[in-house]
N, C-alpha and C positions, 0 to 999 in steps of 0.2 A: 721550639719556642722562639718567638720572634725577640729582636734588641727592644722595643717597645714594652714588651711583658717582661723580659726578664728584669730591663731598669725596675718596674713599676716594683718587681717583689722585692729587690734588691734594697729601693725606699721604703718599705714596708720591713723586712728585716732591718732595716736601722732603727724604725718607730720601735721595733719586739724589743732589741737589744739594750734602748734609752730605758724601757720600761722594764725590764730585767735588772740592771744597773741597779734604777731608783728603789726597785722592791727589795733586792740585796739587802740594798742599803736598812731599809727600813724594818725589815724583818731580824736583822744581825744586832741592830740598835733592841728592838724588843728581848730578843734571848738575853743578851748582856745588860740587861739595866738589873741593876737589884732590885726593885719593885716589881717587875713585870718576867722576869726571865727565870730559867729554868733551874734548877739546884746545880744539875749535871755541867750547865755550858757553865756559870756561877765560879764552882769550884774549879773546872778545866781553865779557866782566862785566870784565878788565882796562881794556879802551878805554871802557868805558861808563862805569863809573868808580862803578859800585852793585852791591851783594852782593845777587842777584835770592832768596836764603837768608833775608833779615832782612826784607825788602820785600814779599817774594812771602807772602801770606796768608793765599788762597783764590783758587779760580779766576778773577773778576774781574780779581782785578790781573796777569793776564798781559796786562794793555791794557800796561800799559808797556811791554812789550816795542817796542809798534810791530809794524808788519807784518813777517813774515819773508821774508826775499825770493827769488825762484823764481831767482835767478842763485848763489845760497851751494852749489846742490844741484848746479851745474855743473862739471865739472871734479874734478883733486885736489887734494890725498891724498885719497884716499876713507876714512882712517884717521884723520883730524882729527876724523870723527864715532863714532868708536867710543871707548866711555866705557872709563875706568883699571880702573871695578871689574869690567870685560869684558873685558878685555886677551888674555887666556890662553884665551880661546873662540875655535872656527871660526867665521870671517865669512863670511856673502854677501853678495853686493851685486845689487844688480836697480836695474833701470834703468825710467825712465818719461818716454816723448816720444821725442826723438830722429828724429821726422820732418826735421828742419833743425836742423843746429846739434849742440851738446856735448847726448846725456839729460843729462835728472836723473838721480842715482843717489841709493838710500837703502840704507845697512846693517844687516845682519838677522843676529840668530842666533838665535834661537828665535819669535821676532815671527809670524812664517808661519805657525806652526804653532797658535802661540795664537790666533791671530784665525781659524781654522779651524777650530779646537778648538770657540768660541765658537758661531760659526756652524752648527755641529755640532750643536749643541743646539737648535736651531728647526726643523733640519729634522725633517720628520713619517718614523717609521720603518716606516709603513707604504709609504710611496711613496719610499723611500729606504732598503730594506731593510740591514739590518745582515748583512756579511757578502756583499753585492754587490758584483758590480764595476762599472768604473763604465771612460766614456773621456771624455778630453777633446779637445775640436776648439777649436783658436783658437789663440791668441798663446803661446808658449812663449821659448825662446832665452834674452836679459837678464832676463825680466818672471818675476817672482816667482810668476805664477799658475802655472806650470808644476809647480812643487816644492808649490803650495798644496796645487792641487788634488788632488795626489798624496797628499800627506798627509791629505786630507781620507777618501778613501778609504780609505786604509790604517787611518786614525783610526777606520774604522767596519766595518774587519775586510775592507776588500776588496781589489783589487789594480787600477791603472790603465794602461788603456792608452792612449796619444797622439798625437794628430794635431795638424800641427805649421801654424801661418799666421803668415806676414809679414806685418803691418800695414806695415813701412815701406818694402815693394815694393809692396804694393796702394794707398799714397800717390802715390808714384812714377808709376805708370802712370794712374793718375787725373789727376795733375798734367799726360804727356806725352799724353793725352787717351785711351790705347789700353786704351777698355774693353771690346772683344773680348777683347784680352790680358786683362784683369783676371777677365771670368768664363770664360777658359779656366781661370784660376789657380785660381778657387772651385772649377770644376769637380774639378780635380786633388786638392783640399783634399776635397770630401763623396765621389769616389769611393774614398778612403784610408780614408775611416770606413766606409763601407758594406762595405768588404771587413772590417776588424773587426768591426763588427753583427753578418756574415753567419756570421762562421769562431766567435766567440766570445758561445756564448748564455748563461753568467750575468751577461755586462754588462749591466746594468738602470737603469742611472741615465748621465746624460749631463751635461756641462757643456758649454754651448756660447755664443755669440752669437745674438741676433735673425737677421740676414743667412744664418746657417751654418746657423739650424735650419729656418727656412721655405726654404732652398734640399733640405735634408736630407729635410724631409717633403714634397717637389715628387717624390721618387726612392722614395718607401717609409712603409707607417705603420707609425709607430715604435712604437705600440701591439704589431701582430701582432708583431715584433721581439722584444717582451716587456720592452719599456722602460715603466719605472713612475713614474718623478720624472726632472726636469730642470730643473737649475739654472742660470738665463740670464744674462747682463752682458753690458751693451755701451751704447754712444755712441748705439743706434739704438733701446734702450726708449721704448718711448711709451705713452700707454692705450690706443691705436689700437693698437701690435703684442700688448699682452697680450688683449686683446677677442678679436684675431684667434684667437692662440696657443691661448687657453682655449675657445671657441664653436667654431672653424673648425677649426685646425691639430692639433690634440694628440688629438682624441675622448676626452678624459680620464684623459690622461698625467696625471699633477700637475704644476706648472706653477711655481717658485719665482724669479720677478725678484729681483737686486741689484745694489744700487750700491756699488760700490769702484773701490781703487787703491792703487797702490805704497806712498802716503803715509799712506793713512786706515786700510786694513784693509778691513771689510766691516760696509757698514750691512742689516740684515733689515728686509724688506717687511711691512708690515701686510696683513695674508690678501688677497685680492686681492675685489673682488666688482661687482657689473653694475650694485648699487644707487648707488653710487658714480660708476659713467661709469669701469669700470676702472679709477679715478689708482690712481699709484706713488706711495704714501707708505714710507719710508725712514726708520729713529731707527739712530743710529749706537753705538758699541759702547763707551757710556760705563762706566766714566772712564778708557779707553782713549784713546780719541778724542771729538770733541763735533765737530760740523758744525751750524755757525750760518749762520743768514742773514741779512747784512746790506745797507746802503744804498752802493751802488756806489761814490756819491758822497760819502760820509760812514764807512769801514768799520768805527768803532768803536760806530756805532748798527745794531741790531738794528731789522730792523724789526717790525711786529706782526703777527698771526696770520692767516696768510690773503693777508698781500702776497705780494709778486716784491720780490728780492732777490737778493747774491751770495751763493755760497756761501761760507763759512771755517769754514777748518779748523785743530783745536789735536789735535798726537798728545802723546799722553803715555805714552809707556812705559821702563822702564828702558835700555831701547836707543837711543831716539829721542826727541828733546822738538822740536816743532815747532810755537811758539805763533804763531796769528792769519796763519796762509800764507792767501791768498785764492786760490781754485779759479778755473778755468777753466768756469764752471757756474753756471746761476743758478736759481731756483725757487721756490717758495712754501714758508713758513713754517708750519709744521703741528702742532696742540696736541699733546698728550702722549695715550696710548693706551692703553687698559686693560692692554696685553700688555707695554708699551715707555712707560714712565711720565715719560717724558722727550720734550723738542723733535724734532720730525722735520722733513723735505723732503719735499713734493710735487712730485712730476715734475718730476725734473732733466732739464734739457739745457744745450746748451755758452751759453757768455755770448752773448747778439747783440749785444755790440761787437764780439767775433772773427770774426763768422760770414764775416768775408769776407777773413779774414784766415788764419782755421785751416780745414785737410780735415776734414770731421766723416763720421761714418756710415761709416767703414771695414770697419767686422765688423759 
């Protein structure tokens, strides 16, 4: 990269950061007003016994906050987090985890649809045609991707159709070891889609999993099919399955990896390419969200560019404020990018302190 480009994005990451700052600011002011803010932050600025309104700055000082903690998301009311100045709007609620134990839940009322909206915008409309339809394979039920990706199509003039997967039966049977049963279950799951494929030819675009799509192109190429883009997520991305996807699996589907969840929305991939060794680098959907990477053992230091580190994550939306929650995910810290001028993630996977403790790679 030349000193010419690299200033330019360098000026550019300054304009992201000023606008991060302000939104901080402005979204931190909504949760804490008694009129417009949420029961939950309400009564936490009570006990805490500081007005996060007078204090709160600019995005740094959401350190004060402290970590948020993955047990506030368990349980109810699930209406303690829906803000005054949202009162009189339909809520959903979508759930995340729930293999063992109370999900998480996060409430939404418009959030889905903006952070698809967003991500809408990156995709190429060549290989994502306007006005396609589109199916989903994978997780639906509580999980918010169901309604996303629904919207996501319809956002782009198309209509969806969906195929429906339990992750927390295909835990289950992993757990009572009966992986016969489990890829009976997958079976059941790609021959659901292959009959839509088959009955329904302007579906051209696909949302699916790693797992669901190399089991999916094991039955069929999705090329002759007349599928043109496919947008991936899941626990099981690696450089090794996009290599495969892109070289082997696809013949030249288009190919769009992301990383998301219930809590963050959706971060977009930096183009993918061979020169690289595949990696997944990943900038999140600032000043929506920010995904940092910190010291495991230290969470309020960042580390530098290029390390291994945890993941955390700050949402900020008028629905949601969730500063400094640390992920289940850990990764390399990655510079800012002529496309996404801001901090990204290279190659996410789950933390190896859980690894022996959480089911990883279910879809």
């Amino acid at each position: 990269m030349s000193r010419t480009a690299s200033k330019d994005i360098a000026t550019r990451q300054k304009d992201v950061l000023k606008k991060l700052d302000a939104h901080t600011v402005e979204i931190v002011k909504w949760h804490f007003d008694p009129k417009t803010g949420s029961p939950f932050w309400l009564d936490w600025a009570k006990k805490a016994g500081w007005d996060p309104r007078k204090q709160v700055k600019c995005y740094a000082d959401l350190d004060k906050f402290g970590n948020f903690q993955d047990e506030w998301l368990r349980g109810g009311p699930v209406r303690k987090w829906v803000p005054k100045g949202l009162a009189k709007e339909p809520v959903y609620v979508f759930e995340t985890g729930g293999s063992t134990g109370v999900p998480k839940s996060r409430i939404q009322i418009n959030d889905f649809r903006i952070d698809y909206e967003m991500f809408s915008e990156t995709l190429p409309d060549k290989h994502f045609p306007k006005g396609a339809d589109w199916i989903s394979i994978g997780p639906s039920g509580p999980r918010r991707l169901r309604l996303a990706v629904e919207h996501l199509a319809q956002h782009r003039g198309g209509i969806c159709f969906m195929v429906d997967l339990d992750p927390r039966w295909v835990i289950k049977l992993i757990k009572w070891g009966e992986m016969a049963m489990m890829e009976r279950y997958k079976t059941h799951v790609i021959d659901q889609a292959l009959t839509l494929l088959k009955a329904h030819p302007n579906i051209q675009c696909i949302f699916t999993t790693p797992k669901l799509l190399e089991a999916l192109c094991e039955k069929v190429s999705l090329k002759k099919l007349g599928i043109k883009g496919i947008f991936c997520g899941g626990t099981e991305m690696t450089p090794q399955f996009c290599r495969f996807a892109v070289e082997e699996l696809l013949d030249g589907v288009y190919f769009a990896p992301t990383y998301g969840n219930t809590l963050m929305g959706l971060a977009v991939h930096k183009p993918l390419s061979a020169s690289d060794g595949y990696a997944i680098v990943y900038y999140p959907p600032t000043p929506r969200a920010m995904i940092e990477v910190v010291d495991p053992d230290n969470p309020s230091r960042i580390v530098d560019y290029g390390q291994t580190g945890r993941v955390r994550l700050t949402t900020l939306t008028r629905e949601t404020f969730i500063p400094r929650f640390l992920e289940r995910d850990e990764c390399e810290r990655e510079k800012p990018h002529a496309l996404y001028p801001w901090d990204g993630v290279r190659n996410v996977r789950p933390f190896n302190r859980f690894s022996t403790s959480v089911v990883e790679g279910v879809y």
